[in-house]
Every structure is written in C-alpha cells, then in structure tokens.
N, C-alpha and C positions, 0 to 999 in steps of 0.2 A: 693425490694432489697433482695437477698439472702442471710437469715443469719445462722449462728451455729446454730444448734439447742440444742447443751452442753452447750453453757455460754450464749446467745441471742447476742451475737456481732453481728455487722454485716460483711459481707467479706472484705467490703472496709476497715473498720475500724481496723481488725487483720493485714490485710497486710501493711497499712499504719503503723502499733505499731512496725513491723516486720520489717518494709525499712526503718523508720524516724530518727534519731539521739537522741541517748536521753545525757542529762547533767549527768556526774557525780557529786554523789552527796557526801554530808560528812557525813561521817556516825563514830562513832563509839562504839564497841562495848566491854562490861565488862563483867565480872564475867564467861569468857571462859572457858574451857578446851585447853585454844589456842597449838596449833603447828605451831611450825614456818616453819617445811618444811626444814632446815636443816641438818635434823638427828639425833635433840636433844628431848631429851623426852618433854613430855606436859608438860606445865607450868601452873597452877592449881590458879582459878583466874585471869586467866590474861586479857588484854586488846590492842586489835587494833584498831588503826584510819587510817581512808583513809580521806583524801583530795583533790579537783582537779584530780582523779580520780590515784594519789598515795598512799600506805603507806608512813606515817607520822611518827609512833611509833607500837612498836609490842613488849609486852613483859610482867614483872610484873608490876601490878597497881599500883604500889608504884613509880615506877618511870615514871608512864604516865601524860604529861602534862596537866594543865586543861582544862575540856572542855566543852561547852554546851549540847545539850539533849543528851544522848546514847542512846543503846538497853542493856538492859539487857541480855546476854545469857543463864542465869538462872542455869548455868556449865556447858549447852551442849558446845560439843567438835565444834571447830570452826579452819580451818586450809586453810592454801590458794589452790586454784584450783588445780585440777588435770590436766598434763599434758602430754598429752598421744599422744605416738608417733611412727610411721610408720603405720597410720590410711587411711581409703579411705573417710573421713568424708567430705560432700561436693559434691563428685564426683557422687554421685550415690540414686537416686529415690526407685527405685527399680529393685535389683538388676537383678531381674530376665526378667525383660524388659531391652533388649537391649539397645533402644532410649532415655533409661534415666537414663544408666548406663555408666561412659565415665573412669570406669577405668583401659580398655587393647580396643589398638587399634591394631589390631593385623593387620587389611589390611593399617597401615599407610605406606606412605615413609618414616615415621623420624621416627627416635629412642629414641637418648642422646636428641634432640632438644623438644621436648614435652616440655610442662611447665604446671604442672597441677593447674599452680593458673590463667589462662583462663575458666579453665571450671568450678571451685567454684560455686555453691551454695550456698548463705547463707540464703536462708530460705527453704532449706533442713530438711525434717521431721529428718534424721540421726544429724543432729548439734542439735535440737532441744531436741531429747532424749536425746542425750550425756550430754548437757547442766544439764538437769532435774538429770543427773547424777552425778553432779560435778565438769565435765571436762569443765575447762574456754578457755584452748589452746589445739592447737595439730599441729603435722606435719603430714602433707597428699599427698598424692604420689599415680601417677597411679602404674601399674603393668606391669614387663615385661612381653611382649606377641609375639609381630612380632622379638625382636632381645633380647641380655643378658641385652641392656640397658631399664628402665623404664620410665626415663626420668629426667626433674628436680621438684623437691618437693616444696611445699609451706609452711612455717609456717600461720599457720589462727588461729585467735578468734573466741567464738561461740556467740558473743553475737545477733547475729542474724541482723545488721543494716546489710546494703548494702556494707561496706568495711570490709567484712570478712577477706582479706587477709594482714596480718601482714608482712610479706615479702614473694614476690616471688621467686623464682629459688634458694631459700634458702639452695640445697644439689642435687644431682647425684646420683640415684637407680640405682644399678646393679648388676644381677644374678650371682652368680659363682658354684651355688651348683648343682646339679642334677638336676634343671628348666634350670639354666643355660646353663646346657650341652645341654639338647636334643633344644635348643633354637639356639645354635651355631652349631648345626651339629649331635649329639651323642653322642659329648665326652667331659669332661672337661680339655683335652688339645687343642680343638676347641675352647673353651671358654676364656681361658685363652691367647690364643694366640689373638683372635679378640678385647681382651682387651687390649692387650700390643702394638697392631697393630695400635687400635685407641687411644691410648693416644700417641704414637708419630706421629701419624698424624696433630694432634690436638698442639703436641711441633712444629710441622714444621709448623704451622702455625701462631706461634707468633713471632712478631716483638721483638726487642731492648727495646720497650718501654714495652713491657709485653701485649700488644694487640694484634687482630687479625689483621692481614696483607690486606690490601686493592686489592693486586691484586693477579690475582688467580698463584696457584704454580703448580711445577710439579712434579708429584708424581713418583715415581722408581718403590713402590709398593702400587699398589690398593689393599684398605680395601672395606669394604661393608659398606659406612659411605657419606652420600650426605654433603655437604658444611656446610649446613647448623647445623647438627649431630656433626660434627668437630670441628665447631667454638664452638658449645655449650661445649665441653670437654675442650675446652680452661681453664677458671675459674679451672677446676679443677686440670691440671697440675701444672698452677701457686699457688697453694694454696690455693686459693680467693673462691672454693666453695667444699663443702664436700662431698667424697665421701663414699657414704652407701654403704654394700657391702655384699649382704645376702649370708651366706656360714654358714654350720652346720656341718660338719664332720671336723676332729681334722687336719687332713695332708690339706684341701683346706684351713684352716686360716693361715696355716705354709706358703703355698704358697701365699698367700695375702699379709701377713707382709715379706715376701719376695717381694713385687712389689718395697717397699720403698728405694730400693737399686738402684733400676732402677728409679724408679719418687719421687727423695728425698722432693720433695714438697707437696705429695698427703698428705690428710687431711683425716685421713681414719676413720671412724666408720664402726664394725662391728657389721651385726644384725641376730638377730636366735642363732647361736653359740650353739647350743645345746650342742655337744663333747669341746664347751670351756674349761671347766673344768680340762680335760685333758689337755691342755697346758697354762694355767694359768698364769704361770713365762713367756711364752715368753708374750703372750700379755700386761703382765703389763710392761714388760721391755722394749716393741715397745712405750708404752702409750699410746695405742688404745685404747680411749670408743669401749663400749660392749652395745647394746640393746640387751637383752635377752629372748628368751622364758623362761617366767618363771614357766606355767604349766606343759610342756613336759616331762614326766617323764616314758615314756615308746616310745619306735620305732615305727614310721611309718613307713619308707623309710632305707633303705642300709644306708643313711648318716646318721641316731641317733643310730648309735645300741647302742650308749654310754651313752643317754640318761637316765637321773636321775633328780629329782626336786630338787635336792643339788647343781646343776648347778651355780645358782645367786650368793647362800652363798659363794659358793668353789672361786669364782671367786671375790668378793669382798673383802674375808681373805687375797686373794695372792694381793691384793693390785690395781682391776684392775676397771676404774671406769664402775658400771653399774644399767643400765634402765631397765624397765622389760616393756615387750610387755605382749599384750593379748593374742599374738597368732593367733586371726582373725583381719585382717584392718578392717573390719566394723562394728566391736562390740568392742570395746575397753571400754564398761560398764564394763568388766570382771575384768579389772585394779585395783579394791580392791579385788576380792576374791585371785588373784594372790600375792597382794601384803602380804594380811591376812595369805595365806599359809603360805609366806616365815618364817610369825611369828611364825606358830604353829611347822616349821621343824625346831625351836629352842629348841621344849619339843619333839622331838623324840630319842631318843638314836642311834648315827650313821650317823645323818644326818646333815647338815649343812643348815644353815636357816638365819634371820638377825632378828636383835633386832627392835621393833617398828617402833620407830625412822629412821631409817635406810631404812626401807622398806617402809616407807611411803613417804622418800627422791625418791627413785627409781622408784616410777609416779609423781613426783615433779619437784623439784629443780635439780636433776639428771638429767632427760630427756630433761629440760630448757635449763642444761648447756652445753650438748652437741648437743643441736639444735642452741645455737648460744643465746641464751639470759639467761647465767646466771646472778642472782643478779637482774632479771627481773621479769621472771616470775617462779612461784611453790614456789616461797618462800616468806613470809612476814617478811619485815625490810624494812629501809628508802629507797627511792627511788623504792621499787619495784612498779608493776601496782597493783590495789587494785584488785584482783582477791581473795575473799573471802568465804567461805562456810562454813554455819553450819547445822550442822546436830544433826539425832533425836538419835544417839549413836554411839559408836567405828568406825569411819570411813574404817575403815578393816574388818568390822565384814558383813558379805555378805547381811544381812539383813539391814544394816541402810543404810537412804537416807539422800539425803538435805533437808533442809526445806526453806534452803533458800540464794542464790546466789546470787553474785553480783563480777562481769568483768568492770575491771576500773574501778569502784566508784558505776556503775549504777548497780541496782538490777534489776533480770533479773526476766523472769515470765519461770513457771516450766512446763507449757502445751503445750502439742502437739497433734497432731493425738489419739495417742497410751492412753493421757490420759481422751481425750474425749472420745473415742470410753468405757472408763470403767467408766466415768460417767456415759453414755447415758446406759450403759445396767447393773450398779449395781441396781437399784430400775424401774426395766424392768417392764411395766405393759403389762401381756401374754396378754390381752384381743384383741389387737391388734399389729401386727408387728411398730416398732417404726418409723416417717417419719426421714427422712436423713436431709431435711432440710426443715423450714418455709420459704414461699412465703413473 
C-alpha cells in the first residue's frame, strides 16, 4: 500500500478521512477573545457552544447555560469562519495545467448556462489550504472567457466530505468592465447592449407562472444566446437569482444601476468597484451590496485611475453594504491582510478605513449575507452553522493562523499538500535526497 511519507497514513485511509461523513460534535468553548462576526468588538472571556452541528449560545460567560466538558481557549481569539467570496476554490488543481483547471471555458457553446457547482472539487488541495486558513465557506464561480457572461456560481463548504456544495446556481457572473468589452466586441456599449438584449430574451421567455415556457418562441431579434443560456437568465429576471456584476470605473456602476429601471427585478450585487467610492450616495441609495477590492490602491487599467484603499471605508460611511475580496479568485488567504489594512487606514490621517469590528464583518457575516445565508453563516448566534475558529493571535494581523477549525460542529484537520511537503523538508537529512513515498 502506498503511504504519506509525512504523517505514515496510508492513501486509502487520507482519502477515505477526506470523502467519509463525519458527526458533528458538541463542543464548547470558554474563556475566548470571542467575536461574533457582527461588527461588534470582542467580547473578552466569552463563551461558544455548538450542538448538533449549530450555535447554541455565543456571548458573555455569565450568561452561558450549563454545560459538560469544554475547551478552555486560554483567551486566544476564537471568531466564526471566514467567508470568502467571488473565489475559484474547487474549480482548479493546478492552475497552470489546463486539464485541471475548469475555470474559463472559453471554446464552450454556453455561457449564462454553466453551473460551476458540476465541476467542484472537494478534495482540492485550494479548499484544503483555504480551509487550514480559516475560511469555513465561500462563493465560487468560473470566469468570463468565451462571452460577458461567466456563468452561474455556487455556494460551497470546505469541510472536505463529498457534498462540498451548499447550494448550487446560487448567483449570475457577469463582465461589464473593460473584460467585458473586448468579450462583447471592443466596446462597453457591445457589452451593455448584449446584456439588455439577453435579459429580454430570457423575460420573453417566461410564462404567467414566472417559469420557462415549454415550447420554443420566436424571436424578432437574435441575440448570441443558445436556449439553453436563456433559460438559465430566467431566475435572474424574476428575482429568484443574483446578479454579480463586475464593473470598476465610476460611470459603468452608473450605468448598471441604471439597468433597474429597465429589469425592476434584478437582484444586483456589485463587484470590484474600485471608482465606487466616487458614487457612494447612488449605490447606497439603489441598495446595492458591494464586494469590494479592498487592496487596490493604485491603477492597473484606464478603469481604476480612481483607485485609493479608502474605497471600502468611503463606501461603508455613505451607508452602502460591503464585502471585501482578495482581489485574486484563487488565493482568497489574503482576506485578513486586506481586512487588517482596512484597520490600520483608521490611524492614517486622510484616509478612511473601518473599525475592527467592522472589517472583520466584511469577510464574515457581510459576504454571508449577501450570498444569500445571512444569520447562517460568518457569524456566531443561535441557530447559526457551528463554523468556528481559533486562533494563535489577532485574526487580522497577517501573521496569525488557526490552530484550530471546525465547519458545522466537526473539527476539521489543518494538513494539505503544502503542509506536508514543510514537514518532510524542515529536519531534511542532506545525506540523501528524501523518498516521496514508502512502499
């Protein structure tokens, strides 16, 4: 049997730990640094229980019911899961091989019709590391490549069993910025028109009943949208599924919250928004959530020349709700130093930043609640999933890690790839190159 040569498992046995179901367990724990993930400061001794793989109670120890064994936290800081969102996590092995990378199909026929909770992975070394990183959930979505749309997004858990996916077709990716253009033609009135073109294609095709129509129609004007791309835009006309909608410069978000004039149903988050900042009052005033780059703080492209890391702040003062991305879909580890910055551009003179609390909300309970499970998950209080994490100091401080996780009830193990391979070569003996694996 071929086993690790970092822990002496054997393969069968990691993969079976990896696929199997495990019980949630009742755990709880005292004498925290707890955060609840709301955007209120730490609460200093406090105490969470998970049961049946819920929060129970989450709060000061004074008022926690009683209970059988706990864990001591010893006042390390203990806060619920990071929830990190517009990620590729799942989708892709290695990025740089093709064959195990599935997040642009650029020779597909479909577009809006994708559904990236078919090609999940869950025992992808990327859920593994994120995991080892804190993040219990996330929303993961391929990438427009062959048209503006990317397709439809999944919500997933990382807890690594075989039902990685928490809900499928959970949201609608689609380009409007400067990808978007050169995607649709060159320009972003190509873009913008192939969008307004396919969501009434997609209203022409709902019935009385708010469903898609059974037999086929006939169309005045042809879009570049197969039947089946159509019907998937359906959900999103009527409401019933969210549309993401990545645009970065100030006048393309003007024109996005301009669409709801025309599709008073659309369900619109927008992501990137780098020049949001600059129109702050309208989007709070639309009440469009925001995912936000929140490292961005210098131009790449014609569409940031607006770009400032005061972005998140400016934008949460004017009242408008927001998430903050990594920046990269498939390192979404970065989601505390971003979050951390926001902290420190509260001691800058000039800059606008968010208080602890706040920013620690905004890979939390934030991103939960505009994915569609607030009160679910990133936050600890009754009824949430017991997604728990604590760690060896300041959760935003870019050095501290977990020490130890646990997704619904069950604690999770922090090894991957990445942590074996610094086993196997921290106490390297040079005398001989090391074997890969025991026979």
């Amino acid at each position: 049997m071929k086993r690790f040569a970092s822990c002496g498992l054997s393969a069968l046995a990691v993969f079976a730990a990896m696929t199997s179901p495990a019980l949630a367990q009742d755990v709880t724990i005292t004498n925290a640094r707890l955060v609840l993930g709301d955007g209120g400061a730490p609460i200093e001794g406090g105490t969470v229980i998970v049961r049946g793989g819920s929060v129970v109670y989450a709060g000061a120890a004074a008022g926690a019911p009683a209970t059988g064994s706990s864990v001591d936290a010893g006042g390390a800081w203990v806060t619920p899961g990071i929830f990190a969102t517009i990620t590729s996590l799942g989708l892709m092995d290695v990025s740089a091989v093709s064959d195990s990378n599935d997040t642009r199909a650029r020779g597909a026929p479909f577009s809006a019709a994708l559904d990236a909770a078919t090609a999940i992975n869950p025992s992808s070394q990327h859920i593994l590391v994120h995991r080892a990183a804190g993040i219990t959930r996330a929303a993961t979505t391929t990438v427009p490549a062959g048209s503006i749309f990317a397709g439809q997004g999944a919500i997933i858990d990382l807890d690594g069993d075989s039902r990685a996916v928490m809900q499928a077709r959970a949201f609608q990716m689609v380009n409007l910025g400067e990808g978007g253009a050169r995607l649709a033609g060159g320009s972003r009135a190509a873009a913008h028109t192939l969008l307004r073109a396919s969501l009434r294609e997609a209203q022409a095709l709902v019935g009385a009943s708010g469903t898609p129509q059974t037999t086929e129609i006939v169309k005045d004007d042809e879009v570049l949208l197969s039947r089946f791309d159509a019907e998937a835009l359906v959900p999103v006309v009527t409401g019933r599924q969210k549309l993401y909608v990545a645009v970065e410069r100030a006048a393309d978000i003007r024109a996005v919250l301009a669409l709801t004039s025309e599709f008073p149903k659309l369900d619109l988050v927008l992501v990137g928004v780098t020049e949001g900042w600059l129109v702050a009052s309208e989007i709070a005033a639309a009440g469009v959530p925001v995912i936000a780059n929140g490292l961005i703080d210098l131009p790449d492209t014609f569409e940031q020349l607006g770009a400032t890391q005061s972005n998140a702040g400016r934008l949460a003062r004017a009242g408008v709700k927001v998430a903050i991305n990594a920046a990269t879909m498939k390192d979404p580890r970065r989601l505390q130093q971003v979050a951390g910055n926001l902290v420190a551009l509260t001691r800058v003179p000039g800059a606008t930043g968010m208080e602890w609390g706040k920013a620690f909300a905004a890979i939390s309970s934030v991103p939960a609640e505009i994915s569609g499970m607030g009160g679910k998950a990133g936050v600890l209080k009754p009824g949430a999933l017991g997604d728990v994490v604590l760690w060896d100091g300041d959760p935003l401080e870019v050095g501290s890690v977990p020490t130890r996780v646990f997704i619904g009830g069950v604690e999770q193990s922090l090894e991957s790839h990445q942590s074996g391979l610094r086993n196997r070569y921290r106490d390297l003996d040079e005398s001989e190159l090391p074997k890969a694996y025991d026979w």
